[in-house]
LUMVEXMI-871880 format. One record per residue (C-alpha): residue number from 1; residue in one letter; x negated, y, z. Coordinates in Angstrom, 3 decimals. Each point is the difference from the previous one (the first is absolute). Layout:
# LUMVEXMI-871880
torro,sepa,c1,c2,c3
NUM,A,X,Y,Z
...
END
This chain:
# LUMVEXMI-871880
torro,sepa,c1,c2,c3
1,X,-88.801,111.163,120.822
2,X,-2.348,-2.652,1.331
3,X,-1.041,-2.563,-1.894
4,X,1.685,1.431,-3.292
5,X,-1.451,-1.188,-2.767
6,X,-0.204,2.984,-2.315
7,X,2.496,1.135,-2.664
8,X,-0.867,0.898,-3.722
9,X,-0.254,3.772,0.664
10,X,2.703,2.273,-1.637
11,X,-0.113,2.324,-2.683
12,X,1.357,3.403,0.299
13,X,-0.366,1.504,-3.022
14,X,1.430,-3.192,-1.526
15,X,3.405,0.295,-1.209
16,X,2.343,-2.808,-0.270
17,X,0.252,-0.964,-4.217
18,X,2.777,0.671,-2.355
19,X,3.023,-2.342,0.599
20,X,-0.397,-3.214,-2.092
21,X,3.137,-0.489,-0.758
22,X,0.705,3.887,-1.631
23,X,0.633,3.106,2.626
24,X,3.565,0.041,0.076
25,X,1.924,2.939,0.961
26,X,-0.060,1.017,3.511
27,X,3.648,0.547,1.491
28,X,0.602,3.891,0.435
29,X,-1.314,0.484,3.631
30,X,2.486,3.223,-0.205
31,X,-0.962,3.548,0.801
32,X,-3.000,0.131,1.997
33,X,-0.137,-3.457,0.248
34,X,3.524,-0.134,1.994
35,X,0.825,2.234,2.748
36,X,-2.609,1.934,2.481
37,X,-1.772,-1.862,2.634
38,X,-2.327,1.244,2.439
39,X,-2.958,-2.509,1.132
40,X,-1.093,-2.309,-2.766
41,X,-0.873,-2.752,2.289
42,X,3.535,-0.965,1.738
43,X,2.509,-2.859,-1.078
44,X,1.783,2.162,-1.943
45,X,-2.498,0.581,-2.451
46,X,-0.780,-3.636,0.328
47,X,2.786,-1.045,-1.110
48,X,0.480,2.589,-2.505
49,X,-2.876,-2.066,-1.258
50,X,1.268,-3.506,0.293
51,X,3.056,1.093,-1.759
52,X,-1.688,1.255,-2.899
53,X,-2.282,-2.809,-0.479
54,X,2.959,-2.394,0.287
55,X,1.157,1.816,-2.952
56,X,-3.080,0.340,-2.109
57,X,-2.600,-2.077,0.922
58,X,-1.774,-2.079,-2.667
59,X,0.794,-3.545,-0.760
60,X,-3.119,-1.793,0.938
61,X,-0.370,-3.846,0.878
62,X,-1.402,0.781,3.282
63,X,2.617,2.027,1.210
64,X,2.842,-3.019,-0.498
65,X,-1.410,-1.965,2.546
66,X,-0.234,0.424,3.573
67,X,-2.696,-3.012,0.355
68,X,-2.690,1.670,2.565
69,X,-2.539,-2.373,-1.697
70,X,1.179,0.865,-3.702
71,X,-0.035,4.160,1.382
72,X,-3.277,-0.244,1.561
73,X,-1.890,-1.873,-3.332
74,X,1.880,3.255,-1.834
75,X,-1.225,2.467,2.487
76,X,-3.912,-1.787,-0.113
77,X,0.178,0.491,-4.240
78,X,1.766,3.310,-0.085
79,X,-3.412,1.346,1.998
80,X,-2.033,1.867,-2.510
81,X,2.184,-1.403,-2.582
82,X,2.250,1.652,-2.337
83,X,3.884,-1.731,0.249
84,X,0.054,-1.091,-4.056
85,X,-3.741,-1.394,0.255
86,X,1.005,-2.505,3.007
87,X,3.339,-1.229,-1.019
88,X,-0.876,-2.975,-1.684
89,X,-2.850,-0.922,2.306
90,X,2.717,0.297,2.832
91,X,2.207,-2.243,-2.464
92,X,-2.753,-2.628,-0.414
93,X,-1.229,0.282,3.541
94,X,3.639,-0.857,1.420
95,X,0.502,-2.975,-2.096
96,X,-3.361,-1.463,0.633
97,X,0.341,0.919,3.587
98,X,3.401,0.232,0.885
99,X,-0.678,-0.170,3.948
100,X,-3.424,0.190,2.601
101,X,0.287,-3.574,-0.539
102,X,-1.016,-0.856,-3.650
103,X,-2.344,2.945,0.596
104,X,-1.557,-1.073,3.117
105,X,-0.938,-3.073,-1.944
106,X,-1.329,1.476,-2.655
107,X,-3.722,0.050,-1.013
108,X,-1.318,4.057,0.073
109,X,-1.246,-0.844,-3.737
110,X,3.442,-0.569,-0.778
111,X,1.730,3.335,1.876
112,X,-3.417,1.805,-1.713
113,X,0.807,-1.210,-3.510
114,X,3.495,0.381,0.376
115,X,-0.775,3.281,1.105
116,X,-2.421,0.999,-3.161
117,X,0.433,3.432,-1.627
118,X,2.022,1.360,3.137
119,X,-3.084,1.154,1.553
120,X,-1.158,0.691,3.484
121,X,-0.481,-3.434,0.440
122,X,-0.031,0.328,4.291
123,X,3.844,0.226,-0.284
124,X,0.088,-3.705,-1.354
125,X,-1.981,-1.120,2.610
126,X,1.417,1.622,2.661
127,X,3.428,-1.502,-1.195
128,X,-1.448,-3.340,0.004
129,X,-1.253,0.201,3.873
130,X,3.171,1.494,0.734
131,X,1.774,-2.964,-1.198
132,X,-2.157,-2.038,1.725
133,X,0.394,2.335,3.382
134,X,3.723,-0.075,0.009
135,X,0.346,-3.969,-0.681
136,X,-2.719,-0.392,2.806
137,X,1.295,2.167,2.393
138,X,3.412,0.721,-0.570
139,X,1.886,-2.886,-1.886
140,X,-0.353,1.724,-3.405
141,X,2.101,2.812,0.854
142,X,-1.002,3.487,-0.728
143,X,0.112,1.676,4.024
144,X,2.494,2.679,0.346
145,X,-2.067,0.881,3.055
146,X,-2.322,3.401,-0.513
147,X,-2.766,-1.148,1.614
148,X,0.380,-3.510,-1.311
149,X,0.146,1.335,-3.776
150,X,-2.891,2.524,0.100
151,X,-1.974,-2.697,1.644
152,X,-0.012,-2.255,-3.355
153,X,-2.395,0.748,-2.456
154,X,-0.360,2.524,-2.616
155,X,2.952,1.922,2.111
156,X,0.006,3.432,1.227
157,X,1.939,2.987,1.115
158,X,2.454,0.393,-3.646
159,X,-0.028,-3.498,-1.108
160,X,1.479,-0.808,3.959
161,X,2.347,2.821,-0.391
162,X,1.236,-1.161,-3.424
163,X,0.562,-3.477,0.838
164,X,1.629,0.610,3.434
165,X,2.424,2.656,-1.683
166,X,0.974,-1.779,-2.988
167,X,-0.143,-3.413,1.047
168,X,1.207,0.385,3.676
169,X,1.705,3.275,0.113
170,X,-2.373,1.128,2.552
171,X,-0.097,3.733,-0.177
172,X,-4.045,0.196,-0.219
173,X,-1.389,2.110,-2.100
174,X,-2.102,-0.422,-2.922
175,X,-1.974,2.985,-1.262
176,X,-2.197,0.045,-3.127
177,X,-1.112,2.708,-2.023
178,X,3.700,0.224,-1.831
179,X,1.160,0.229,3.655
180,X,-2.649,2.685,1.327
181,X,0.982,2.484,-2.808
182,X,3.478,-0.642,0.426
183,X,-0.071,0.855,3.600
184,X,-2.284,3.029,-0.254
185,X,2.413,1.535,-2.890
186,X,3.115,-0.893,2.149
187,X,-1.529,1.738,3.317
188,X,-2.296,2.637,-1.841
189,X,-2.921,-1.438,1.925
190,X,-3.140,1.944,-1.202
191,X,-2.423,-2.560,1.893
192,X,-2.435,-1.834,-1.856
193,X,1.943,-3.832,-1.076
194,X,-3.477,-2.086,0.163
195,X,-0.240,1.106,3.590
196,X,1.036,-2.888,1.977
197,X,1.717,2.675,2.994
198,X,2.381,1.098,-3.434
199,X,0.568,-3.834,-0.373
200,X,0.959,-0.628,3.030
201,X,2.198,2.960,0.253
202,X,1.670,-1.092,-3.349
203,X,0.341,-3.406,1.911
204,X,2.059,1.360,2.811
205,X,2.183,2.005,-2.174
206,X,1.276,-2.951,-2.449
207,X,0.538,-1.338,2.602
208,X,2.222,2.478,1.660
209,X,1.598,0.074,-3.225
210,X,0.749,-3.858,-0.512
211,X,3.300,-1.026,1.162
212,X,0.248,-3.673,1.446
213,X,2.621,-0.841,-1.980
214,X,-1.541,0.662,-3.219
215,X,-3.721,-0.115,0.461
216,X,-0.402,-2.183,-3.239
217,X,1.278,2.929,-2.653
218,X,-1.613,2.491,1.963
219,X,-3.258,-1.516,-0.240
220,X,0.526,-1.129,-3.947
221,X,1.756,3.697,-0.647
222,X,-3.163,1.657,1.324
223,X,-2.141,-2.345,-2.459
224,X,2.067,0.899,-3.096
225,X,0.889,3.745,0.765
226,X,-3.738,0.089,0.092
227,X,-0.821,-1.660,-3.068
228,X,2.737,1.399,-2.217
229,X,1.057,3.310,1.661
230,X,-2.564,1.788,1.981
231,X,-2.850,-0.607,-2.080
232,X,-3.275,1.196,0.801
233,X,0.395,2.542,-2.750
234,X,3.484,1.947,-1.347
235,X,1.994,-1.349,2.544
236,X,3.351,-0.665,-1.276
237,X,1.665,1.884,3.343
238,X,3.552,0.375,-2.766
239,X,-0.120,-3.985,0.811
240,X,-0.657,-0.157,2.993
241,X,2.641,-1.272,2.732
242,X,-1.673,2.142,3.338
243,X,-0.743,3.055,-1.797
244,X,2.694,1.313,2.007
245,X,-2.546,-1.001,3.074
246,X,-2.971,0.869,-1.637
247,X,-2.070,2.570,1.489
248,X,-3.056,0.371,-2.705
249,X,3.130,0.285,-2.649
250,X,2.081,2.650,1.873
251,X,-3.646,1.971,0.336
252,X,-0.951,-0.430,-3.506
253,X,-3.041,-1.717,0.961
254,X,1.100,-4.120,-1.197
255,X,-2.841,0.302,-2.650
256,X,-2.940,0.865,2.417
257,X,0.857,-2.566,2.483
258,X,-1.268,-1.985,1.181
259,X,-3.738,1.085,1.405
260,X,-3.271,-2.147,-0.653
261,X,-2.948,0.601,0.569
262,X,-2.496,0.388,-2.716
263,X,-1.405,-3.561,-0.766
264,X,-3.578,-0.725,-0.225
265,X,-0.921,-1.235,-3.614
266,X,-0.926,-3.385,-0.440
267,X,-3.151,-1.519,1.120
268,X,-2.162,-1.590,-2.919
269,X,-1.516,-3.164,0.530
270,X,-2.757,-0.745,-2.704
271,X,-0.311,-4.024,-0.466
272,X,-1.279,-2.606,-2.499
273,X,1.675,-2.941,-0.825
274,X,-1.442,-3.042,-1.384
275,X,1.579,-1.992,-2.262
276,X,-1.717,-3.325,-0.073
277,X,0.943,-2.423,-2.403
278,X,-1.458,-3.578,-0.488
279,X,1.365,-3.050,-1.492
280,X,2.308,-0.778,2.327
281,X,2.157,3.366,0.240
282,X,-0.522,3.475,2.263
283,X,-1.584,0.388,3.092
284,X,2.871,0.771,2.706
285,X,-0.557,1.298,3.584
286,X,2.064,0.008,3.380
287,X,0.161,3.902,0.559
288,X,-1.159,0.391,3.817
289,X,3.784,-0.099,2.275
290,X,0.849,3.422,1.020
291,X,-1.716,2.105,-2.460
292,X,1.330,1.117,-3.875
293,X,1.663,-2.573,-1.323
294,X,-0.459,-2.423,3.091
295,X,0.162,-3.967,-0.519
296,X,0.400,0.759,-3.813
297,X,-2.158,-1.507,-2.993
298,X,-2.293,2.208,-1.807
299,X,-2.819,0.072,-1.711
300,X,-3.307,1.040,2.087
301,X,-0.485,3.512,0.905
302,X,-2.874,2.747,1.056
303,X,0.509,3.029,1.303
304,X,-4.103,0.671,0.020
305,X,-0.165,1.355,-3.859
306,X,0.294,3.105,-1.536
307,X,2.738,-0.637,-2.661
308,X,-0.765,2.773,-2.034
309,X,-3.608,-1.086,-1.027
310,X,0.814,-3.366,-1.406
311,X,-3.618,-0.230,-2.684
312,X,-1.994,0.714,3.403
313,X,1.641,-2.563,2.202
314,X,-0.046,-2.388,-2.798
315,X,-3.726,-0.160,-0.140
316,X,-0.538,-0.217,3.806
317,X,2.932,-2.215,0.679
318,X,-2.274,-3.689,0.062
319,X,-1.757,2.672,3.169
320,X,2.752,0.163,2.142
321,X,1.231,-3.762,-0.223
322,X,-1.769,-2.900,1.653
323,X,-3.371,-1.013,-2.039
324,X,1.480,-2.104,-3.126
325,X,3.709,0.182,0.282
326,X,0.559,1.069,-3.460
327,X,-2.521,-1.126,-1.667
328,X,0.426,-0.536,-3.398
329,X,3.376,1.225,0.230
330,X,1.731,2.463,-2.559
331,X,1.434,3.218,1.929
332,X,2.201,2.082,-2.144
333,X,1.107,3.618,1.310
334,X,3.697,-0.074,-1.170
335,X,1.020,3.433,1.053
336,X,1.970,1.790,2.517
337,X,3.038,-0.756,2.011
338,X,1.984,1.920,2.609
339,X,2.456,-0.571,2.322
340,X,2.098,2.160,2.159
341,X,1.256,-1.281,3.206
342,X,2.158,2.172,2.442
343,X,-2.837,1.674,1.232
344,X,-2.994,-1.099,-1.446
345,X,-1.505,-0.256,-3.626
346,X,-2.248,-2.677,-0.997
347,X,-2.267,0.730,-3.256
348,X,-1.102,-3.409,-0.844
349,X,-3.032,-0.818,-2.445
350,X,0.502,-3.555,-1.712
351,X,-2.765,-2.300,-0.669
352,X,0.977,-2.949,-2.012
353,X,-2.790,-2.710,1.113
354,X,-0.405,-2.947,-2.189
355,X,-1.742,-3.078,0.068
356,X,-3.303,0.029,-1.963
357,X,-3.336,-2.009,-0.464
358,X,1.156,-2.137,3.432
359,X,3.337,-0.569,2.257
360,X,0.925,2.021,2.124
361,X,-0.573,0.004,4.102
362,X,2.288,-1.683,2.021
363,X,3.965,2.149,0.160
364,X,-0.875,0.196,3.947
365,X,-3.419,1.525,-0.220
366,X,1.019,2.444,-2.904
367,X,2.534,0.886,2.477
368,X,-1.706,0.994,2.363
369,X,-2.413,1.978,-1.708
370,X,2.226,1.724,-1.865
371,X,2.761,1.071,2.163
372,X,-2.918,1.549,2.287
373,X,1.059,3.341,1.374
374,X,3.623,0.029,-2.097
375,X,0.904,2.572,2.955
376,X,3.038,-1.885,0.807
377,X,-0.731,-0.163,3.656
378,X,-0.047,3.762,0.103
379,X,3.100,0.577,-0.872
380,X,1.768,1.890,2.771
381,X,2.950,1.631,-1.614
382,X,2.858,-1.967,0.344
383,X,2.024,2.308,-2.321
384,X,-2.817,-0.737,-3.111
385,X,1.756,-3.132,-0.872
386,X,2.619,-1.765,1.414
387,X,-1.104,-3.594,-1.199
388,X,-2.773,0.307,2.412
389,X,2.001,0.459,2.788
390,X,1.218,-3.115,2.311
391,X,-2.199,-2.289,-2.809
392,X,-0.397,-3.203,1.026
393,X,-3.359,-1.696,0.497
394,X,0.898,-2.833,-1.570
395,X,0.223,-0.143,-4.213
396,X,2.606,-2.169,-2.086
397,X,-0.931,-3.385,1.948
398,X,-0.695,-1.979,-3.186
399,X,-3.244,2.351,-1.428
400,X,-3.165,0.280,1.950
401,X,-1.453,3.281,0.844
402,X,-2.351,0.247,-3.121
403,X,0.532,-2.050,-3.019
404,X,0.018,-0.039,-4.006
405,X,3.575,0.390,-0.826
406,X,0.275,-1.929,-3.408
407,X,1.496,3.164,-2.576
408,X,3.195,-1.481,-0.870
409,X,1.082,0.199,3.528
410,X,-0.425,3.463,0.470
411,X,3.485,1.466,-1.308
412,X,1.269,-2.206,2.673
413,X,-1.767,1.043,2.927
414,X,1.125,2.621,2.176
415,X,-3.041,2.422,-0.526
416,X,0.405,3.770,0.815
417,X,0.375,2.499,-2.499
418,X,-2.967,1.644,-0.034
419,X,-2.002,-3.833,-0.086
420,X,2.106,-0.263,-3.444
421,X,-1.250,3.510,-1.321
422,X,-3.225,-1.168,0.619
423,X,0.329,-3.092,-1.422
424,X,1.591,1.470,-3.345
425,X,-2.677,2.277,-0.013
426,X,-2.594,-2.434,-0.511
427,X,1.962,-1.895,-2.693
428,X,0.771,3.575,-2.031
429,X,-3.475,0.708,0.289
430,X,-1.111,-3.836,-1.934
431,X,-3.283,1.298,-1.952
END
């Protein structure tokens, strides 16, 4: 997929959340699940599938619409996202941005503050170069081409497949971690899901599977048999409408499929963050594009500090700064924070730094020393976070790269969540 821009990675182990609007009883799927098939992956079982989700599918906003653009902004928030966390952002979004037009005009401070508390904050600026894509090249229509679509920004592999089958009623598949365990439960596949050979595999058979005539419910009734039926644990097989096709449950084996491979735990990044505060608000940084948190605002960062021994770096911190940076300046250790991202875990020591005998430097050359060695640019695993992936270089176009952001401002500004634990962190800790 040349030139793809990469897509928020998936989540298998996540399951879908609880209905918002209350679990309502599942029509009977009969016996079995209806009468005896033979291959799961056929367009019988597919439309076994598109029949049942006709009948029992959730009433969501995004599924009454068959606007590509309004699918695809659903699709983008739904990544990483639980369903009853992003409706009203979705509700907001739409009527702010009701087309790639009024969104391609938009400033990215405005998607970004619009976007505030949704998290993974590369999604809202992917959308917003999308916009600006399709309006540039393609008269503000979302493509219904494949190669068109995964071309655009912030789109890959299920977000394509999503759009083209519920949009366009393209049979392409779209296979997330809801998908893989689906599959491997239907076909009994013992191979590992994270391998990309099993998702490819998986690929080929909802595919197989998809009738052209009703690739749309096929694609949503794999999304919601995964997320209410054949849950990662206690599958409800009684529920389920291809248990009559379902290998793992005619071999008594639904509950120990699918296969993963044992996950490595969580690598620990130990930082300090400074907190500098002078008369005329915080000290905010432009994160370095394409690391953690990439383009965002935060406050400086070290990686070059053992967070544990906080008395011992306090006394030699003037030694690792640039002769007379903080001098006469009050630095306060105000704890601990930490932070888990996908894959990584950042433990976080705060110093509040406050103005004291004289000002303080200059926002650019704090900055700089201050942010030295944050260990943003080694940041290789895409998976870690996926607000650093796709970020753009650019910030919100109306804040400079290092600046005192006055304090009442701050609620408004789009700032990640673990900049706003930090930043609580020095308030809690006030002596």
């Amino acid at each position: 997929m040349a030139s793809e821009s990469p897509e928020l990675p998936e989540l298998p182990e996540l399951p879908e959340s609880p209905d918002p609007t209350g679990d309502r009883a599942l029509p009977a799927p009969g016996p079995g699940g209806g009468a005896p098939c033979g291959d799961p992956f056929t367009h019988d079982a597919g439309r076994r599938l598109a029949d049942w989700f006709a009948a029992s599918a959730r009433d969501l906003p995004f599924r009454k619409t068959r606007d590509p653009y309004a699918i695809l902004v659903s699709e983008i928030m739904l990544q990483q996202t639980r369903v009853e966390t992003m409706l009203p952002y979705y509700a907001r979004f739409l009527e702010r941005f009701p087309d790639p037009f009024s969104l391609a005009a938009a400033s990215e401070e405005e998607v970004l503050t619009l976007w505030r508390g949704l998290g993974y904050y590369a999604r809202g600026r992917n959308l917003l170069a999308l916009a600006r894509a399709v309006c540039r090249d393609h008269s503000g229509r979302i493509p219904d081409d494949p190669a068109a679509l995964r071309a655009l920004p912030g789109i890959g592999d299920y977000t394509a497949g999503a759009v083209l089958s519920i949009a366009f009623g393209r049979p392409e598949p779209a296979v997330d971690g809801n998908v893989l365990r689906v599959a491997a439960r239907l076909g009994a596949l013992e191979d590992d899901i994270l391998l990309p050979s099993t998702r490819r595999a998986v690929t080929e058979r909802v595919r197989a599977m998809t009738p052209p005539d009703r690739a749309a419910q096929v694609c949503e009734g794999l999304m919601e048999l995964g997320a209410r039926i054949c849950l990662p644990a206690a599958p409800r097989c009684g529920a389920c409408p291809l248990s009559a096709c379902c290998r793992a449950f005619r071999e008594g084996k639904a509950e120990a499929l699918p296969v993963r491979r044992r996950r490595m735990p969580p690598l620990v990044d130990r930082l300090t963050a400074f907190v500098v505060e002078g008369p005329e608000g915080i000290l905010l940084v432009r994160r370095p594009a394409g690391g953690l948190l990439g383009g965002m605002d935060a406050v400086p960062l070290r990686r070059d500090v053992p967070v544990r021994d906080a008395p011992a770096y306090m006394e030699g911190l003037p030694s690792g700064l640039p002769d007379g940076l903080l001098s006469g300046a009050v630095v306060r250790d105000a704890g601990l924070v930490r932070h888990q991202f996908t894959h990584r875990t950042w433990e976080i020591r705060v110093l509040h730094v406050t103005a004291g005998e004289g000002p303080l430097p200059p926002a650019a050359r704090l900055a700089a020393a201050l942010s030295a060695d944050d260990g943003s640019d080694r940041e290789s695993d895409a998976a870690s976070d996926a607000a650093s992936e796709n970020a753009s270089a650019d910030g919100p176009a109306d804040s400079p790269a290092a600046r005192f952001e006055p304090r009442a401002r701050l609620p408004h500004r789009p700032l990640p969540k673990v900049v706003q634990k930090i930043l609580a962190a020095a308030d809690r800790n006030e002596p």
